[in-house]
Backbone as numpy.savetxt, mean C-alpha at the origin, in Angstrom:
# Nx Ny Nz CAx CAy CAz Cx Cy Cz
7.85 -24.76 1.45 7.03 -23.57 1.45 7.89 -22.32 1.45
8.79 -22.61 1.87 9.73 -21.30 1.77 10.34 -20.81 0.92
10.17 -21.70 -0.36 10.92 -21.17 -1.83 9.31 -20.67 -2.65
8.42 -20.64 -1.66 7.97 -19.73 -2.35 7.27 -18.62 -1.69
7.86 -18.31 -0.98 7.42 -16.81 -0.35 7.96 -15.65 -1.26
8.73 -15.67 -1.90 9.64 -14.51 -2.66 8.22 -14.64 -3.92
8.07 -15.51 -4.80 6.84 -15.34 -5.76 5.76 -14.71 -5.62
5.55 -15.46 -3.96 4.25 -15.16 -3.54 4.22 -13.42 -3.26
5.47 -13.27 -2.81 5.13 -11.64 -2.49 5.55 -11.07 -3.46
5.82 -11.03 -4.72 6.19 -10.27 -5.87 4.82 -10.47 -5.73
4.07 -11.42 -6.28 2.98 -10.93 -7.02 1.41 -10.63 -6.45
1.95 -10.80 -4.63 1.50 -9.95 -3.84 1.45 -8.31 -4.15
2.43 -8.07 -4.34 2.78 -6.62 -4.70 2.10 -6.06 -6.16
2.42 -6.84 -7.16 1.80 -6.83 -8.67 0.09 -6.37 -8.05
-0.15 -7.72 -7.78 -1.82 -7.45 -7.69 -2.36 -6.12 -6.70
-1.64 -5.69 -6.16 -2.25 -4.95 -4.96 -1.79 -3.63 -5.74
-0.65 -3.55 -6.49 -0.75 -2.20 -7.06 -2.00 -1.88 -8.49
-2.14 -3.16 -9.33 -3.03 -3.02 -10.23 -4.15 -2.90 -9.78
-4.77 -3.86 -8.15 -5.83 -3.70 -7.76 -6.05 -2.30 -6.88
-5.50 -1.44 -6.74 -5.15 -0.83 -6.16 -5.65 0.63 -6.90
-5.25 0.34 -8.25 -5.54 1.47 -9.44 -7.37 1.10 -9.73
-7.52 -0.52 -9.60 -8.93 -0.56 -10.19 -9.49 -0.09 -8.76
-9.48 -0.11 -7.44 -10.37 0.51 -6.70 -10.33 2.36 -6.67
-9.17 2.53 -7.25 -9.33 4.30 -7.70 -10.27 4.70 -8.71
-9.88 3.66 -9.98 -11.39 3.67 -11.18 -12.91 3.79 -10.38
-13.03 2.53 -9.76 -14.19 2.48 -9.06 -14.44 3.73 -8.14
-13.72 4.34 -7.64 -13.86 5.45 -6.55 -14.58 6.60 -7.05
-14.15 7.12 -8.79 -14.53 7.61 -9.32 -16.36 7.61 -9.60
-16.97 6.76 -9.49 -18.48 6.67 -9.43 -19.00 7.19 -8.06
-18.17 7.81 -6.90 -18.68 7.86 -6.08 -19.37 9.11 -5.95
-20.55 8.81 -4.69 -21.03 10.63 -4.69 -20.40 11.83 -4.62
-19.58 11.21 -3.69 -18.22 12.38 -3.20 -17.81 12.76 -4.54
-17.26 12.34 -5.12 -16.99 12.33 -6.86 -18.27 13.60 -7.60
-19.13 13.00 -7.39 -20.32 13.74 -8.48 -20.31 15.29 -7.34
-20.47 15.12 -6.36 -20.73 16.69 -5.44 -19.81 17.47 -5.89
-18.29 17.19 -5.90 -17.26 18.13 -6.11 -17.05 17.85 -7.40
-17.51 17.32 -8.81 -17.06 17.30 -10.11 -17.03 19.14 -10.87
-17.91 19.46 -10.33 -18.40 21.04 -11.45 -17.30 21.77 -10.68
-17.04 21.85 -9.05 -16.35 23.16 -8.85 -14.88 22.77 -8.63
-14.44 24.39 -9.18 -12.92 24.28 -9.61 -12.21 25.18 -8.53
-12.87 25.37 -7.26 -12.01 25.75 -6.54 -11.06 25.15 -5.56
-9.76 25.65 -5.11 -9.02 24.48 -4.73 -9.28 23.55 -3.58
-10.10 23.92 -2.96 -10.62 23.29 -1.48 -11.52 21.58 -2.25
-12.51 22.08 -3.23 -12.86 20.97 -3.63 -12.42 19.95 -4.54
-11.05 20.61 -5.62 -10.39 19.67 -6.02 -9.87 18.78 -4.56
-9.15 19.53 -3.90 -8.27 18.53 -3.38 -8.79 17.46 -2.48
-10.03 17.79 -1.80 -11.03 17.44 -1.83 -11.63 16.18 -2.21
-11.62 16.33 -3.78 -12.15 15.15 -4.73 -10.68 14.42 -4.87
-9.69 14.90 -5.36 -8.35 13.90 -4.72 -7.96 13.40 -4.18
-8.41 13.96 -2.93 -7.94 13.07 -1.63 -8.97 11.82 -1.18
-10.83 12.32 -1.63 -11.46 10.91 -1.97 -11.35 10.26 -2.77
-10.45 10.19 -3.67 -10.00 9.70 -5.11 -9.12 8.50 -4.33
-8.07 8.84 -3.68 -6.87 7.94 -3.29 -7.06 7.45 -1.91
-8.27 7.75 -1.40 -8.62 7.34 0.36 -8.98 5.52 -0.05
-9.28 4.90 -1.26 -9.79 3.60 -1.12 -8.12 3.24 -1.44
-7.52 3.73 -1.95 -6.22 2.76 -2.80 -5.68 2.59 -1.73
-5.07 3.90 -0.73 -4.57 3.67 0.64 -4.74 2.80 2.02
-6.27 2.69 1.87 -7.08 1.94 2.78 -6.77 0.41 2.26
-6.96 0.06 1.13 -6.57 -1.34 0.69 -5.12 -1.51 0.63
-4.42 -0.29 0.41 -2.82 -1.17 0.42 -1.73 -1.62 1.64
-2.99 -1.01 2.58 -2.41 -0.75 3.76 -2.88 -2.22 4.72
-3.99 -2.45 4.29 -4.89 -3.72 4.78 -4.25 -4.92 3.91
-4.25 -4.76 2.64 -3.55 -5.78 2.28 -2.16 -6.11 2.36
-1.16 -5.34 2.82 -0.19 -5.46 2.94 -0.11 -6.00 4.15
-0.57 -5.48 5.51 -0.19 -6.25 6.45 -0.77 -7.45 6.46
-1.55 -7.37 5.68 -2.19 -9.25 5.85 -1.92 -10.07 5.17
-0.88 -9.73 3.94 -0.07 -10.09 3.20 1.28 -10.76 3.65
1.89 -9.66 4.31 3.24 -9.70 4.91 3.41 -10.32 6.21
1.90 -10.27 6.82 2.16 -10.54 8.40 2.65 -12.09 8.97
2.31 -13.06 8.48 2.42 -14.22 8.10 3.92 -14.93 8.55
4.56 -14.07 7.71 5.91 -14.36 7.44 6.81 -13.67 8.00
6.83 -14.42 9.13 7.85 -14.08 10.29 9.07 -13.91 9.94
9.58 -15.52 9.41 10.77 -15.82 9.47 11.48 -14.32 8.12
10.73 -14.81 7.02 11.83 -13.96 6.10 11.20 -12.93 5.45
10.44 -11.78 6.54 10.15 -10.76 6.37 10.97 -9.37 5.65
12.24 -9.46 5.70 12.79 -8.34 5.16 12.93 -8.70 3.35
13.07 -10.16 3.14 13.04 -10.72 2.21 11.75 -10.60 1.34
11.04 -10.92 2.06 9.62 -10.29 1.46 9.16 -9.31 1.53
9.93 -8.53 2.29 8.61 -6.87 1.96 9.90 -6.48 0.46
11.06 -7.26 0.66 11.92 -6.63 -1.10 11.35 -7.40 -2.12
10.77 -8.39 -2.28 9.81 -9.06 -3.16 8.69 -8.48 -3.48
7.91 -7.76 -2.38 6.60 -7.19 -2.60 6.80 -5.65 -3.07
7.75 -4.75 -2.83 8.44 -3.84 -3.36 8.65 -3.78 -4.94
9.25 -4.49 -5.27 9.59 -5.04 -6.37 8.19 -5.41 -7.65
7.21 -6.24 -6.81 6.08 -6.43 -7.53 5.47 -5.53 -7.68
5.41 -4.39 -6.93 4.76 -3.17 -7.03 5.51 -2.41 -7.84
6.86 -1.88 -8.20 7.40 -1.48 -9.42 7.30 -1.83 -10.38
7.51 -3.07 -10.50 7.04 -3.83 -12.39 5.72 -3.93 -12.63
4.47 -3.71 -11.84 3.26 -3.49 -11.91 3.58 -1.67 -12.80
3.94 -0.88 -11.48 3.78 0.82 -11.90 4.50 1.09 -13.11
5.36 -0.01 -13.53 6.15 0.41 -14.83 5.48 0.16 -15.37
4.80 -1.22 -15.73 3.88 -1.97 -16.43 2.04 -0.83 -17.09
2.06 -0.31 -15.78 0.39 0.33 -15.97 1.49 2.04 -16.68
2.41 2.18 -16.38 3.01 3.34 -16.74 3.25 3.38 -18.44
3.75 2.18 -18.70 3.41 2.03 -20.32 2.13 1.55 -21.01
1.63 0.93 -20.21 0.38 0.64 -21.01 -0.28 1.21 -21.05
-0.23 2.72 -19.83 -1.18 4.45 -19.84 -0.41 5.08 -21.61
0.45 5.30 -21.25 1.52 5.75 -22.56 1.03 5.18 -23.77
0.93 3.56 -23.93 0.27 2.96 -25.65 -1.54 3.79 -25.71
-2.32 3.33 -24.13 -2.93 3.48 -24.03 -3.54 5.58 -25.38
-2.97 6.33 -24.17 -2.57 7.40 -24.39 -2.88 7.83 -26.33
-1.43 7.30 -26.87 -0.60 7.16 -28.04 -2.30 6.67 -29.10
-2.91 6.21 -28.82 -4.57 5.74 -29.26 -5.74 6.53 -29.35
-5.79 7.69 -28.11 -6.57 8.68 -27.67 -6.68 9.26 -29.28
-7.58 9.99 -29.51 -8.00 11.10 -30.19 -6.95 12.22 -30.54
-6.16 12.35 -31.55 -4.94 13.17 -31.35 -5.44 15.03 -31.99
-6.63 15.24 -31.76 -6.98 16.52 -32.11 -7.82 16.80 -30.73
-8.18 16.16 -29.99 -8.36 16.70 -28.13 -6.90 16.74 -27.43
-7.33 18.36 -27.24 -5.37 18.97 -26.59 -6.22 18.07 -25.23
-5.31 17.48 -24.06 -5.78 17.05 -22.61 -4.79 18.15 -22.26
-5.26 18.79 -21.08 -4.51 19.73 -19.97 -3.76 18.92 -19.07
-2.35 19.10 -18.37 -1.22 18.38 -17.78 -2.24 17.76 -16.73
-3.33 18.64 -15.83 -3.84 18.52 -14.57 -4.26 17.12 -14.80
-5.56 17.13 -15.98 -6.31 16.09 -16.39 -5.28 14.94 -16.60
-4.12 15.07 -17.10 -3.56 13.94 -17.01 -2.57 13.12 -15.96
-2.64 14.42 -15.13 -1.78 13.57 -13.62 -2.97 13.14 -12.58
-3.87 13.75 -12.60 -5.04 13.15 -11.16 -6.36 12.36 -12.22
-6.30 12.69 -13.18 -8.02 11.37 -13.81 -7.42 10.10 -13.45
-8.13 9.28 -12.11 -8.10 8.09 -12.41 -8.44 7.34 -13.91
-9.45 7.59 -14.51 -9.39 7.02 -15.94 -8.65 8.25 -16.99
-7.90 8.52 -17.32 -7.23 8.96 -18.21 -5.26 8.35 -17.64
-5.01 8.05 -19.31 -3.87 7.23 -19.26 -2.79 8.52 -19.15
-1.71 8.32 -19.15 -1.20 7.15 -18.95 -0.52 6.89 -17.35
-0.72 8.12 -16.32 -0.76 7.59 -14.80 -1.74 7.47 -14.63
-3.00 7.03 -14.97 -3.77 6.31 -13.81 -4.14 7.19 -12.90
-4.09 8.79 -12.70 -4.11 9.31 -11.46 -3.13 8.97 -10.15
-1.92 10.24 -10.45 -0.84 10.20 -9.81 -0.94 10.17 -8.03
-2.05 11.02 -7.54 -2.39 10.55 -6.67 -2.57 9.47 -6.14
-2.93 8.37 -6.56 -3.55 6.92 -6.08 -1.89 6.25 -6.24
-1.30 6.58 -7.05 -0.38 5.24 -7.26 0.66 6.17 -5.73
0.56 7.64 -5.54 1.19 7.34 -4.23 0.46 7.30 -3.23
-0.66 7.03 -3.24 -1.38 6.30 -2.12 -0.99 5.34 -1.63
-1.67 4.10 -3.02 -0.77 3.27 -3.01 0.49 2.79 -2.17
1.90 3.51 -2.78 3.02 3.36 -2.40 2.54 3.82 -0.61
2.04 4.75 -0.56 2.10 5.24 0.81 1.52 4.25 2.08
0.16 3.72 1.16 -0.32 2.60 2.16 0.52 1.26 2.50
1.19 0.73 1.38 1.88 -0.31 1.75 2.96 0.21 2.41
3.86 0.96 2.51 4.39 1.64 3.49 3.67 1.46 5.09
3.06 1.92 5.16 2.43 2.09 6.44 2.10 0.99 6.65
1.21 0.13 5.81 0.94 -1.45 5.81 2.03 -2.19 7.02
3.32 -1.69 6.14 4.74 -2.44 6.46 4.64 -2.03 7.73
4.56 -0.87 8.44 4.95 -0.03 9.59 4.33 -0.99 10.06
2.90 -1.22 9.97 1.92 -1.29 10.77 2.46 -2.93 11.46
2.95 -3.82 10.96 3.51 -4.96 11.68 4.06 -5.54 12.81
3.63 -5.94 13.89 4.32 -6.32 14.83 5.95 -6.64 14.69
6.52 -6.35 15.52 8.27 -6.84 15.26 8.26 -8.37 15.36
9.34 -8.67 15.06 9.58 -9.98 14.50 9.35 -11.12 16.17
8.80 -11.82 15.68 8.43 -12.70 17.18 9.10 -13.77 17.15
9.83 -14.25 18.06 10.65 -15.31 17.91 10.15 -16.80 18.40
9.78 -17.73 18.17 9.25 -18.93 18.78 10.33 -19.82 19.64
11.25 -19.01 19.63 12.31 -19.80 20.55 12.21 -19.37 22.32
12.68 -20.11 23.47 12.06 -19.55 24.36 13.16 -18.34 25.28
12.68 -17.31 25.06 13.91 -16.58 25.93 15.15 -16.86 26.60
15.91 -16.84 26.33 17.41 -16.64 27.44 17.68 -15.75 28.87
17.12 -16.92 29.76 17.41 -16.72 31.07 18.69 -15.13 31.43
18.59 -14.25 31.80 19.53 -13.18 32.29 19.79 -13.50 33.68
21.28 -13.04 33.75 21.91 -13.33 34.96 21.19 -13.07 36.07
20.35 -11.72 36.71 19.74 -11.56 38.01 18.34 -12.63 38.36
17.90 -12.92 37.09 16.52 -13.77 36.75 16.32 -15.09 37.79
15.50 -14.84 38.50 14.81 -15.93 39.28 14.25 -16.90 38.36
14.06 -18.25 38.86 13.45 -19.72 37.47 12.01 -19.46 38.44
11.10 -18.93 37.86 9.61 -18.81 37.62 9.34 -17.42 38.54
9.69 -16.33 38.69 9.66 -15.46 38.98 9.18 -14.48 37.56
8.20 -13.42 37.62 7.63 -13.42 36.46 8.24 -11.31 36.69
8.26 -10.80 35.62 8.76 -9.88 35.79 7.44 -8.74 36.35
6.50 -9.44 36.47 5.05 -8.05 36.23 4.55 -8.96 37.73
5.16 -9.76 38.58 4.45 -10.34 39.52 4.28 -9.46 40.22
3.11 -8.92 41.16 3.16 -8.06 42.30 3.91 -8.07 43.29
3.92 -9.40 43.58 4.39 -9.77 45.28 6.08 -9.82 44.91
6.34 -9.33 43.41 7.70 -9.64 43.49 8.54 -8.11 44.07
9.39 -8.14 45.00 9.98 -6.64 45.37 10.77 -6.34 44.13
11.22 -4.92 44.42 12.75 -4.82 43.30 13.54 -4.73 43.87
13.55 -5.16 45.77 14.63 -4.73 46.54 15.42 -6.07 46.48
14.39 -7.04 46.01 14.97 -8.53 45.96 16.34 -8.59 45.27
């Protein structure tokens, strides 16, 4: 099982960044979406941006630790596997926005804005979400307990054999 944790978390990473972009698509149908679509002032763009990339973050962050958590033993090994799957994904959706793009209608000028935050317009995907994204699995990672060891502690020199460190009745004058 252990020769395949490195696969498993590449394409841990793959899926969670592509799925990651399709829950930004989907986000786009939302009400929040339709309330702030007409106004162009900056409170409600950012606004509609920041509900734009609140699902990608929320899932990369959930799926990552429940992804990663698992795997005690060769955790540093795998969050560079799942790293990794998430780059050849963002390269991957980064050119296929670009062919995508290269197809569009070449007599509609698109404005830079429209093409860094539209979740559906190629070729980022809405630059926001993919650093959501990055940001949630980040935090995902944070979010992990430290590494737990199943071996049983090493006795320290002052240490009493069944003396518990949180006992009440134990003094510290002992």
């Amino acid at each position: 099982m252990q020769s395949h944790r490195r696969p498993l978390a590449f394409l841990s990473g793959f899926a969670l960044y592509v799925g990651g972009l399709a829950a930004a698509m989907a986000a786009t149908s939302t009400p929040l979406n339709w309330l702030l679509a007409g106004r162009a002032d900056g409170l409600a763009v950012t606004l509609r941006l920041l509900g734009l990339a609140l699902p990608s973050l929320l899932l990369a962050m959930a799926w990552t630790y429940f992804s990663l958590r698992a795997r005690q033993r060769s955790r540093r090994s795998s969050w560079l596997w799942y790293r990794i799957g998430m780059g050849v994904a963002l390269v991957s959706t980064f050119t296929a926005g670009f062919f995508a793009l290269a197809q569009l209608d070449a007599t509609k000028v698109w404005s830079s804005f429209t093409l860094l935050t539209s979740a559906r317009m190629p070729p980022f995907w809405g630059l926001q979400n993919s650093l959501a994204i990055l940001a949630g699995a980040w935090l995902g990672h944070r979010l992990l307990p430290a590494r737990v060891s199943t071996r049983a502690p090493i006795p320290r020199q002052g240490d009493r054999p069944g003396a518990s460190a949180t006992d009440p009745g134990l003094s510290r004058l002992d």
